[in-house]
MMTF fields as JSON, N, C-alpha, C and O atoms, coordinates in Angstrom:
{
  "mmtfVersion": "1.0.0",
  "mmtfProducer": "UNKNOWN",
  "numBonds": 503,
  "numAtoms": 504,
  "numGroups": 126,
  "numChains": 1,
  "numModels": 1,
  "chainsPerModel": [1],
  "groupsPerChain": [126],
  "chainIdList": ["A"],
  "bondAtomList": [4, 2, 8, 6, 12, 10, 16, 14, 20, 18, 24, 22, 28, 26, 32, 30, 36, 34, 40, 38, 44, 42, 48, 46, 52, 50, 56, 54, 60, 58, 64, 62, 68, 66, 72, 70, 76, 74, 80, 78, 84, 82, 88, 86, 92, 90, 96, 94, 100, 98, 104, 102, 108, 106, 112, 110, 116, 114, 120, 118, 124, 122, 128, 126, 132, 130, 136, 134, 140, 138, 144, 142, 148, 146, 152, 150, 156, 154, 160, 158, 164, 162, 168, 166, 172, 170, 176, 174, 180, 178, 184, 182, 188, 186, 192, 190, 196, 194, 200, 198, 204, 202, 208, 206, 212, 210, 216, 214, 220, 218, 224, 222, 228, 226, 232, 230, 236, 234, 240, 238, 244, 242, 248, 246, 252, 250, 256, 254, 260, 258, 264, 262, 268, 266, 272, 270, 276, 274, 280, 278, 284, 282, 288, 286, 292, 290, 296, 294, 300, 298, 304, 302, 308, 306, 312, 310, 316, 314, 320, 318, 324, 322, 328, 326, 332, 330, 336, 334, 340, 338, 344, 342, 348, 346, 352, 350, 356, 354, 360, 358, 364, 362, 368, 366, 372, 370, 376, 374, 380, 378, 384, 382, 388, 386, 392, 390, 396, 394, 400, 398, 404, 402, 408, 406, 412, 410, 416, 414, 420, 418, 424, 422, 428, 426, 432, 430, 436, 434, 440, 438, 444, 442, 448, 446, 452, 450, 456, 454, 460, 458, 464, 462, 468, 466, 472, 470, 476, 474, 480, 478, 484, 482, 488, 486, 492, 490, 496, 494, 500, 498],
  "bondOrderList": [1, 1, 1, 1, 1, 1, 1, 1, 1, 1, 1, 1, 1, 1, 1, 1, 1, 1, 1, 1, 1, 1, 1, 1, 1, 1, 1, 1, 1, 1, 1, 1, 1, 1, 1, 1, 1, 1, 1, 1, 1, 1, 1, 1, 1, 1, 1, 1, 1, 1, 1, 1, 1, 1, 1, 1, 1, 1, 1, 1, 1, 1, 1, 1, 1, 1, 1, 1, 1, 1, 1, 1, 1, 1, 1, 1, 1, 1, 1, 1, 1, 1, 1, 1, 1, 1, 1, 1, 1, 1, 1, 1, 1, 1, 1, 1, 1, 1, 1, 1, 1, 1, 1, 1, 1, 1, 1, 1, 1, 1, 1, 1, 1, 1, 1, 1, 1, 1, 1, 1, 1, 1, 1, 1, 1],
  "groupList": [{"groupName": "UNK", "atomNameList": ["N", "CA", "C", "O"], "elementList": ["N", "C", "C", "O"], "formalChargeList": [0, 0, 0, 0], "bondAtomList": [1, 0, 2, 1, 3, 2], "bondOrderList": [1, 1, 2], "singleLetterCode": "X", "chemCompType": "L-PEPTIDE LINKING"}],
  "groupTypeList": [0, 0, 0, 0, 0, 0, 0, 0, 0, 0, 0, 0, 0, 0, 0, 0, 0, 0, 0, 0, 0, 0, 0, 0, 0, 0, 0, 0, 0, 0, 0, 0, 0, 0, 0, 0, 0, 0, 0, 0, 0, 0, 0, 0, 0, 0, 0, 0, 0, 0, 0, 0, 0, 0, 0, 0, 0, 0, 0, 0, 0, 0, 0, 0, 0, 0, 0, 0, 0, 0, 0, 0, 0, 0, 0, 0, 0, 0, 0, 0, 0, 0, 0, 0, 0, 0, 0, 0, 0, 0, 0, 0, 0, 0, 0, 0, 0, 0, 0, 0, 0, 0, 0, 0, 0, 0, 0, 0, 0, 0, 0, 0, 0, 0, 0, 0, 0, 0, 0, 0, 0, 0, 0, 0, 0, 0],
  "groupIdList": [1, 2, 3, 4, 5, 6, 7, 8, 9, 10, 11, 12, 13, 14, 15, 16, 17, 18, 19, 20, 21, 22, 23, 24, 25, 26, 27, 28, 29, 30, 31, 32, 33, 34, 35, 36, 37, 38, 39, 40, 41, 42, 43, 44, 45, 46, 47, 48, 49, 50, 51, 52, 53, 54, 55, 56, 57, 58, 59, 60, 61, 62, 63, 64, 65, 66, 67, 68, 69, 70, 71, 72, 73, 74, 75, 76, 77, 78, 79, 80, 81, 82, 83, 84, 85, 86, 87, 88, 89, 90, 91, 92, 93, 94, 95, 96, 97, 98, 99, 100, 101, 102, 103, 104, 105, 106, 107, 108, 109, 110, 111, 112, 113, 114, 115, 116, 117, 118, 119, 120, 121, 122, 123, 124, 125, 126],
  "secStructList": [7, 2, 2, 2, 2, 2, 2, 2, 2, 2, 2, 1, 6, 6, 2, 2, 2, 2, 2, 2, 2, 2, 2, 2, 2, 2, 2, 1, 6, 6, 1, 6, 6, 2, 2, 2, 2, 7, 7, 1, 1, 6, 6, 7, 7, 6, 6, 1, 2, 2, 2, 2, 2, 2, 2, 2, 2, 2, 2, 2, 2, 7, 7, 7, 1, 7, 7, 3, 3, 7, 7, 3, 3, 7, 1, 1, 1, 7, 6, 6, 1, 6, 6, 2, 2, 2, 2, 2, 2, 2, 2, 2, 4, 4, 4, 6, 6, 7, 1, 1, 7, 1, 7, 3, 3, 7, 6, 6, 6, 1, 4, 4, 4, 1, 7, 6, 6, 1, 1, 3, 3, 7, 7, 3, 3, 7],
  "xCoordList": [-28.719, -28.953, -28.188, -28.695, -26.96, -25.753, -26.487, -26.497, -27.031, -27.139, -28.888, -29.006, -29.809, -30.593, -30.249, -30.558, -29.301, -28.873, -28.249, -28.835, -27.555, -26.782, -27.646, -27.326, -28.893, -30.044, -30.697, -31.38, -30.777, -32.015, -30.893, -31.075, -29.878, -28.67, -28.888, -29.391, -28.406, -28.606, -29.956, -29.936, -30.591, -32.087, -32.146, -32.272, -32.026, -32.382, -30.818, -30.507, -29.974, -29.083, -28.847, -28.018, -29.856, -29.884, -30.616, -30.039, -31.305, -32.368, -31.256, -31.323, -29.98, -29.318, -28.088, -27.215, -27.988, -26.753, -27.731, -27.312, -28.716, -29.553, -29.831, -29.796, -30.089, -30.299, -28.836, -28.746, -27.782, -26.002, -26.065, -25.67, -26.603, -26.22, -26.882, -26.433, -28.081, -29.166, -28.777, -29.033, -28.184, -27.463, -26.19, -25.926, -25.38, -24.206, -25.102, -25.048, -25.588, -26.031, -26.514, -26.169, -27.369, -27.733, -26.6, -26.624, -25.612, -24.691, -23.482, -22.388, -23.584, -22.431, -22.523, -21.48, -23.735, -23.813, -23.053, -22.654, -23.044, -22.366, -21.061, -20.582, -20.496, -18.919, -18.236, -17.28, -18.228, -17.465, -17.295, -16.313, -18.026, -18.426, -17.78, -17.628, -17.341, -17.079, -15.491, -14.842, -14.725, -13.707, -13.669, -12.613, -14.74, -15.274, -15.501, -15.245, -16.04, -16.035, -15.222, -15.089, -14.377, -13.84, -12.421, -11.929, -11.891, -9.84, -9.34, -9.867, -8.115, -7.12, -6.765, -7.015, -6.273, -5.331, -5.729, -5.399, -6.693, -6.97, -7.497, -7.906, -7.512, -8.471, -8.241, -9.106, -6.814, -6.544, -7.389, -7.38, -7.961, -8.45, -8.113, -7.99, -7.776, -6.721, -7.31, -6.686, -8.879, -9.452, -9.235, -8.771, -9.031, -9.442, -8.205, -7.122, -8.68, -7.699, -6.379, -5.386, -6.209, -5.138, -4.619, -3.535, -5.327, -4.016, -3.238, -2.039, -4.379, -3.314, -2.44, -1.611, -2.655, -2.099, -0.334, 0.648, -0.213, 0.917, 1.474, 2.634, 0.768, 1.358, 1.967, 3.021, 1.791, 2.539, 3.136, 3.733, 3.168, 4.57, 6.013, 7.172, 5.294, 6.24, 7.139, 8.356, 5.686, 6.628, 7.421, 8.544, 6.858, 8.014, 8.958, 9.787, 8.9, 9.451, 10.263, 10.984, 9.893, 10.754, 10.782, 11.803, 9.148, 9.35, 8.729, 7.944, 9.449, 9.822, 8.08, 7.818, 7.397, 6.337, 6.107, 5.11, 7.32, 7.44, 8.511, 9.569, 8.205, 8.285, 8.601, 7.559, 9.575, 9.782, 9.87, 11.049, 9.14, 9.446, 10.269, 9.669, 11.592, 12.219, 11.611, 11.285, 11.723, 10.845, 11.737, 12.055, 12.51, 13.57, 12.769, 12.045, 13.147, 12.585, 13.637, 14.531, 13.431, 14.179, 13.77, 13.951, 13.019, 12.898, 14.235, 14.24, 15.145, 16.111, 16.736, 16.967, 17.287, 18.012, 16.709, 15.724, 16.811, 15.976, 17.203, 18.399, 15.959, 16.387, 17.843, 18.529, 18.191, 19.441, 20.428, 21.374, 20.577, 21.838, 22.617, 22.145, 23.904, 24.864, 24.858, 25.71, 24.221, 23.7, 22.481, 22.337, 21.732, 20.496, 20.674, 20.365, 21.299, 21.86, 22.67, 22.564, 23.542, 25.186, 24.167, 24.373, 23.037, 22.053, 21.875, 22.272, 21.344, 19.931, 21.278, 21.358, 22.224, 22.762, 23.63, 23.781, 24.058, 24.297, 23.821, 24.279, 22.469, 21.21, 20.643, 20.436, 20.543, 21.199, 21.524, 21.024, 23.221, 23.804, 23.927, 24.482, 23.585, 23.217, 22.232, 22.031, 21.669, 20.861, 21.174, 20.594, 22.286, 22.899, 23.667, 23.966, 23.89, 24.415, 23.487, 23.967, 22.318, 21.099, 21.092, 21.505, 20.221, 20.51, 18.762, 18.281, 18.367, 16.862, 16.491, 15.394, 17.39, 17.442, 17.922, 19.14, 17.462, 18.351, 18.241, 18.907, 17.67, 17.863, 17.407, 16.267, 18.122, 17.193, 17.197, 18.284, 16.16, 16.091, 16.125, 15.171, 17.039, 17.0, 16.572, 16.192, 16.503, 15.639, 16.587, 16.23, 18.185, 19.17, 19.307, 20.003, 18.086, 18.424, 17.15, 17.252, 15.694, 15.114, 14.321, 13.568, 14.58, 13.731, 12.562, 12.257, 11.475, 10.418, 9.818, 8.668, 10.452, 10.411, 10.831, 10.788, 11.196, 11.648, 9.93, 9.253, 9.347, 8.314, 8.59, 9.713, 7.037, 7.3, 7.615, 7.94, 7.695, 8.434, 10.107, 10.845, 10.572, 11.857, 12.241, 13.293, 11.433, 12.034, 11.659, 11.551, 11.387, 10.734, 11.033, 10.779, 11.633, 12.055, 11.884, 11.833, 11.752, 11.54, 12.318, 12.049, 13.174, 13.703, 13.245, 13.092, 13.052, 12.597, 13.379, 14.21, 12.95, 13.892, 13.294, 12.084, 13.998, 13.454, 14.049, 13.773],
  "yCoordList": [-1.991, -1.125, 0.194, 1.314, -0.101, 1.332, 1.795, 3.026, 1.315, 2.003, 3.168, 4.373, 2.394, 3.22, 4.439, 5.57, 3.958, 4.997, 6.17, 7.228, 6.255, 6.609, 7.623, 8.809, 7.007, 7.828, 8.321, 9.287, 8.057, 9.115, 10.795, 11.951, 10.079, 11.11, 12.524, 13.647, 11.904, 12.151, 13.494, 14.385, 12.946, 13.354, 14.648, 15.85, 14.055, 15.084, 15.499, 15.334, 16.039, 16.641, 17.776, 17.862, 19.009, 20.322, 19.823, 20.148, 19.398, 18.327, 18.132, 18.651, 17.06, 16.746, 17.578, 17.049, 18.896, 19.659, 20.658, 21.029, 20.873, 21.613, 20.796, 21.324, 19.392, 19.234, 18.676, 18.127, 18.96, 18.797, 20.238, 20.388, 21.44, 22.526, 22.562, 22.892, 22.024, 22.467, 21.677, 22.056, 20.62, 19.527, 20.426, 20.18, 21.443, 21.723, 22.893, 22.787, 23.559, 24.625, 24.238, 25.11, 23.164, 22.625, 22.111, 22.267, 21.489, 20.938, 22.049, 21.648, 23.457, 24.382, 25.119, 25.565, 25.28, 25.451, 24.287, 24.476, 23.308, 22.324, 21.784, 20.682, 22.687, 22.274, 22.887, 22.152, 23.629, 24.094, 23.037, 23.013, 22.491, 20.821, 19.712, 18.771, 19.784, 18.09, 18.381, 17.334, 19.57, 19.368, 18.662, 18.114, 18.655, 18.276, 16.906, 16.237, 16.428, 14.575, 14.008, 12.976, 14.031, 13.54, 13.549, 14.66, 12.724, 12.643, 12.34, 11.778, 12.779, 11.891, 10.556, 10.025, 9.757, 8.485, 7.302, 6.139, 7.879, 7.371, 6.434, 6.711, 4.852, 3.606, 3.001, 2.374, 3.367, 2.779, 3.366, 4.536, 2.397, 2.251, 1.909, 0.698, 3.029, 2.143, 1.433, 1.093, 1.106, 0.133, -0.797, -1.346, -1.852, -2.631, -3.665, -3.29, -5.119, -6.087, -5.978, -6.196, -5.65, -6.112, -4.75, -4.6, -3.613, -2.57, -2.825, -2.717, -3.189, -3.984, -4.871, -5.015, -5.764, -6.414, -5.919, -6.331, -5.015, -4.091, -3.513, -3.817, -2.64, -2.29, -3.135, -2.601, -4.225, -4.956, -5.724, -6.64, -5.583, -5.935, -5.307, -5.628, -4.137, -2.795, -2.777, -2.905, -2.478, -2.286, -3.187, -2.932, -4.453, -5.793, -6.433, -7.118, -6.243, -6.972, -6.082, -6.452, -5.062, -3.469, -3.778, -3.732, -4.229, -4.699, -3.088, -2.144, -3.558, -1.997, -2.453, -3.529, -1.302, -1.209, -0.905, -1.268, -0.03, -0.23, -1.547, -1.815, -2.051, -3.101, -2.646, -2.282, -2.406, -2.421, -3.435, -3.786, -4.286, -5.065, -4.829, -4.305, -5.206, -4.952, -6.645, -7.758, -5.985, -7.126, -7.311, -6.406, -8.663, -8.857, -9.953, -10.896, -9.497, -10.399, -10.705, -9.949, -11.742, -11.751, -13.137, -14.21, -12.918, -13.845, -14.928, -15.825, -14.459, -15.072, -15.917, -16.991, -15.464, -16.36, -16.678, -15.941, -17.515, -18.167, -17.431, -17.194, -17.324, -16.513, -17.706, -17.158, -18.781, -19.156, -19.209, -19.912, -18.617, -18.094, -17.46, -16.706, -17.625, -16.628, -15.283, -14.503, -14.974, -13.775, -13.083, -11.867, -13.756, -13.316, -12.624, -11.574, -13.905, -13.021, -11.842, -10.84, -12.145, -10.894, -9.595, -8.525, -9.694, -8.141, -8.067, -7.064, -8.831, -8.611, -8.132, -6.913, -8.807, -8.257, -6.571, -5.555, -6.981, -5.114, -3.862, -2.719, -4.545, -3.862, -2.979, -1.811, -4.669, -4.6, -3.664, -2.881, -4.141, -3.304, -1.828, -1.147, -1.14, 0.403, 0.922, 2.12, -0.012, 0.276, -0.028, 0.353, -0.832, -1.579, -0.026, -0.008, 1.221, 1.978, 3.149, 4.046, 3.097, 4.084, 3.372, 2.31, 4.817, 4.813, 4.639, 4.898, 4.448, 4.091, 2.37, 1.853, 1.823, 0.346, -0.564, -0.635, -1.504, -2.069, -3.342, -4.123, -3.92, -5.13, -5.552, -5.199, -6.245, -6.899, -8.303, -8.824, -9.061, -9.984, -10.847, -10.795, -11.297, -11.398, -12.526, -13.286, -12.904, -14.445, -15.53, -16.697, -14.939, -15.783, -16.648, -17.623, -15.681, -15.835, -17.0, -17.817, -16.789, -17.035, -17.804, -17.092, -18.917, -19.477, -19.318, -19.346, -19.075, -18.964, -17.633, -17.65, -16.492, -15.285, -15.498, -14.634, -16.661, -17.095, -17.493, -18.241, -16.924, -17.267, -18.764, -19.168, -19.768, -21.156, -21.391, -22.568, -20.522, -20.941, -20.479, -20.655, -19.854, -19.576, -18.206, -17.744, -17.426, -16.035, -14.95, -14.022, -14.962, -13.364, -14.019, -15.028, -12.873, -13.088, -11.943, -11.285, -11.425, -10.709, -10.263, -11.058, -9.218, -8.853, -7.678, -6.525, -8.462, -7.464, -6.379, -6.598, -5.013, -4.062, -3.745, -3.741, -3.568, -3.52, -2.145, -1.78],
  "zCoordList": [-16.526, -15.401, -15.564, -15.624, -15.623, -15.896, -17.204, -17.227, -18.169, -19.58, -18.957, -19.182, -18.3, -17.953, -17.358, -17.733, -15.996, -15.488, -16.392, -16.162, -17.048, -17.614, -18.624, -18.706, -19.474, -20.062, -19.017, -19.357, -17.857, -16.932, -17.041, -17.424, -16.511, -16.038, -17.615, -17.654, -18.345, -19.434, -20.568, -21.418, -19.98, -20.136, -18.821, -19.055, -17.512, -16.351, -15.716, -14.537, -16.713, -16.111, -15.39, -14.484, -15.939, -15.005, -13.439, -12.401, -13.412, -12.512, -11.31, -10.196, -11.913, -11.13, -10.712, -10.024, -11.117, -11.116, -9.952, -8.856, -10.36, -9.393, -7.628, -6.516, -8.023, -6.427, -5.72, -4.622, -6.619, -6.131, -5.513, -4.357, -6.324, -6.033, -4.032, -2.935, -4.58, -3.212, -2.038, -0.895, -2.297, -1.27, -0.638, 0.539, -1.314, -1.398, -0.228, 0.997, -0.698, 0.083, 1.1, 1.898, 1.902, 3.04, 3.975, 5.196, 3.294, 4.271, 4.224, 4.621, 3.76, 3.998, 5.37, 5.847, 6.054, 7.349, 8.47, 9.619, 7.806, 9.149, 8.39, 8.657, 7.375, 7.447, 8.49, 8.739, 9.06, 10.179, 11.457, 12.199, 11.518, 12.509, 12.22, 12.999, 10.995, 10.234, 10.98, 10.98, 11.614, 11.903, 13.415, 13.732, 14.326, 15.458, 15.551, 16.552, 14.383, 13.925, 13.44, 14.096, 12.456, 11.27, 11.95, 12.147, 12.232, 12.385, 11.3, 10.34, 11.46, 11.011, 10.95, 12.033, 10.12, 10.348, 9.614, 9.842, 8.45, 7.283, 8.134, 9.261, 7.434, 7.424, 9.081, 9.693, 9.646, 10.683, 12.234, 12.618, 12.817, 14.154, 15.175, 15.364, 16.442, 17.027, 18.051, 19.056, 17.79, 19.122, 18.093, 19.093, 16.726, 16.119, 16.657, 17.106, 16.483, 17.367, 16.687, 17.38, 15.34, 14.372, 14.257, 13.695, 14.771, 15.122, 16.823, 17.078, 17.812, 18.954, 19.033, 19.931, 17.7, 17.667, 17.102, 17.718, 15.884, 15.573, 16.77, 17.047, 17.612, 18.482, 19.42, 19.767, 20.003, 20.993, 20.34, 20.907, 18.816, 18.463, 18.22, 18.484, 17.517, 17.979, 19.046, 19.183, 20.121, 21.585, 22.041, 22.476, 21.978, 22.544, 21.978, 22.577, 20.681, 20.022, 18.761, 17.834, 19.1, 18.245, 16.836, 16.149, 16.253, 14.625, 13.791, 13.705, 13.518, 12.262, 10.982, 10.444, 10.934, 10.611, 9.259, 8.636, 8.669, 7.081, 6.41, 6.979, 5.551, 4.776, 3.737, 3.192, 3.013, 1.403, 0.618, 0.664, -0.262, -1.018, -2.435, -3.374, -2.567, -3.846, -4.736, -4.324, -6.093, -7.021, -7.746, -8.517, -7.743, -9.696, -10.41, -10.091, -11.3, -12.82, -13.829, -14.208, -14.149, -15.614, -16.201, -15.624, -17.797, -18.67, -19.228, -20.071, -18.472, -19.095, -18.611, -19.168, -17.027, -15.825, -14.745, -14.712, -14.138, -12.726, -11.517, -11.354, -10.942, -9.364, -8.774, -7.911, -9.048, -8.415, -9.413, -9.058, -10.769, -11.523, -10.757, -9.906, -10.891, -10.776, -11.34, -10.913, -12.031, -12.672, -12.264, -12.388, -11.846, -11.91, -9.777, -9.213, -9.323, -8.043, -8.02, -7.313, -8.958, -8.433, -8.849, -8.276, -9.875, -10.001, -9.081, -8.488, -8.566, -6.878, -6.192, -6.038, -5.806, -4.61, -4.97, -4.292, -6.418, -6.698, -6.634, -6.641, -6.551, -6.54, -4.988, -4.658, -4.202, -2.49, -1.724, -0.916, -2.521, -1.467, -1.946, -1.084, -3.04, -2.465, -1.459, -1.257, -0.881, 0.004, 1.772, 2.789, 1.547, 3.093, 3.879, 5.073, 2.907, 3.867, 4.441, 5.134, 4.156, 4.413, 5.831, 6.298, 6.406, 7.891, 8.053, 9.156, 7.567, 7.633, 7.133, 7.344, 6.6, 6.668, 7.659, 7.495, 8.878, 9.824, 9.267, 9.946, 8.287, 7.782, 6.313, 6.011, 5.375, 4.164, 4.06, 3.814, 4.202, 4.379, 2.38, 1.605, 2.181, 0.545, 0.132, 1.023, -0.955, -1.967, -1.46, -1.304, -1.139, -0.936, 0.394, 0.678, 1.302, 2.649, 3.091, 4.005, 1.988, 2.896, 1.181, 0.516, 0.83, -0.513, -0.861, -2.053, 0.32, -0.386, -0.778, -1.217, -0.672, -1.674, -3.195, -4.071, -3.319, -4.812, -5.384, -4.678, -6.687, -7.6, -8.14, -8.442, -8.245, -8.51, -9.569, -9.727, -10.765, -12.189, -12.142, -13.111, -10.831, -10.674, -11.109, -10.667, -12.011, -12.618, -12.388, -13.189, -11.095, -10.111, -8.364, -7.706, -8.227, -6.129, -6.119, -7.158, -4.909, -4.008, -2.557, -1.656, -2.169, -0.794, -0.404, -0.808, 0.664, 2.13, 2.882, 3.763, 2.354, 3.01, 4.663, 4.888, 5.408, 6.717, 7.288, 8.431]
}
C-alpha cells in the first residue's frame, strides 16, 4: 500500500505541490478566525471526568500535580545493597533543599517502586 503510495506521490509530484499550494490559498482568508476557535491547553479538557477528577483532588486534598520520577540502575548491585542505596540517597538529597520539592517518596520508603529482577527503582519527587 505505502510502496504504491509512495510511486503515485512520486510520479504526480508538481500535481501535489500545486493543490498544497491551492489548499494554502483557500484557507488563508479564514486564518484570522482560527484565533476565535482554537485555545490553548494542549490535549487537556476541562469538562472531561478525569480532569474533574485532578481538580478535586488538588483542591481537597492539596496533591501536587507534577510528579518527577528519578530512575537508578545498576548491572551490578540490586536496589537493597548498601551501595546501590547510599547512590540513590546521595543522589536524593541534593534535591531535599529545593523549595519546589515538598516531598520524595523513595524505593526505601515504599518497595514496590523496586523492578522484579531487583536492579532498577524508582523515587518520586513531589
Amino acid at each position: 500500500m505505502f510502496y504504491h503510495l509512495g510511486k503515485f506521490a512520486t510520479r504526480h509530484r508538481w500535481l501535489i505541490v500545486g493543490l498544497w499550494m491551492v489548499a494554502v490559498a483557500v484557507a488563508l482568508p479564514f486564518a484570522p478566525q482560527a484565533s476565535n476557535v482554537l485555545q490553548s491547553g494542549g490535549f487537556i479538557s476541562p469538562d472531561a471526568e478525569s480532569q474533574r477528577a485532578i481538580n478535586v483532588l488538588t483542591e481537597k486534598l492539596h496533591l501536587d500535580q507534577t510528579i518527577v520520577q528519578v530512575i537508578f540502575t545498576s548491572q551490578k548491585y540490586t536496589a537493597d545493597s548498601p551501595q546501590f542505596i547510599q547512590q540513590s540517597q546521595q543522589t536524593l538529597s541534593g534535591l531535599q533543599g529545593w523549595s519546589q520539592v515538598s516531598q520524595i517518596v523513595s524505593f526505601t520508603d515504599n518497595p514496590r517502586q523496586i523492578s522484579t529482577d531487583r536492579h532498577a527503582a524508582y523515587a518520586n519527587v513531589l
